[in-house]
N, C-alpha and C positions, 0 to 999 in steps of 0.2 A: 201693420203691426211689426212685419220685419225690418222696417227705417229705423228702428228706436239705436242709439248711440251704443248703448254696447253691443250691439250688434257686429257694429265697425270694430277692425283690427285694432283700429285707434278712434276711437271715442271722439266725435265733429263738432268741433262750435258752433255754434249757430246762434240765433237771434228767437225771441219767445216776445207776442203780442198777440191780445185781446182779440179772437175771433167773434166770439159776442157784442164787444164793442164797435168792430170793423164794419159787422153785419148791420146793426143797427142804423151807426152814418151810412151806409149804401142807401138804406131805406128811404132815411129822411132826402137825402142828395136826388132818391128817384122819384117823391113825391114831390118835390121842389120842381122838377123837372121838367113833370107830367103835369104841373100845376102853373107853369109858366114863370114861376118866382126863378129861378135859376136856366141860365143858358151856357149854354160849352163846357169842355171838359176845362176837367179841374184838377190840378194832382193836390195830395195832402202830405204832410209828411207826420207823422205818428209816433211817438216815443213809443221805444222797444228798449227788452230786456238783453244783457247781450247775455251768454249758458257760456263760458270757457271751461273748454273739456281737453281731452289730450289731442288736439289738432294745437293747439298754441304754444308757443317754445319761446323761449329769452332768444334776444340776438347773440350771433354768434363772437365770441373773443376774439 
């Protein structure tokens, strides 16, 4: 509970994605697995939200 953004002196971007969704492909990826239908690792890449907070600044002049 203490990570939350204002927490920080200056409030962090960061990135915001679907843990429920995340969890679910695990599932299926691990039934595939254990089912023979799927072999080796595999990375995914996932659309995320990006949170711009005060960690983000314009270039400098």
């Amino acid at each position: 509970p203490w990570l939350r953004p204002e927490n920080f002196s200056v409030p962090l971007s960061t990135t915001r994605s679907s843990i429920r969704l995340a969890g679910a492909r695990v599932a299926e990826r691990l039934a595939a697995r254990i089912s023979g239908l799927e072999e080796g690792a595999r990375g995914e890449v996932w659309p995320v939200d990006l949170v711009v907070r005060g960690s983000v600044a314009g270039a400098p002049a």
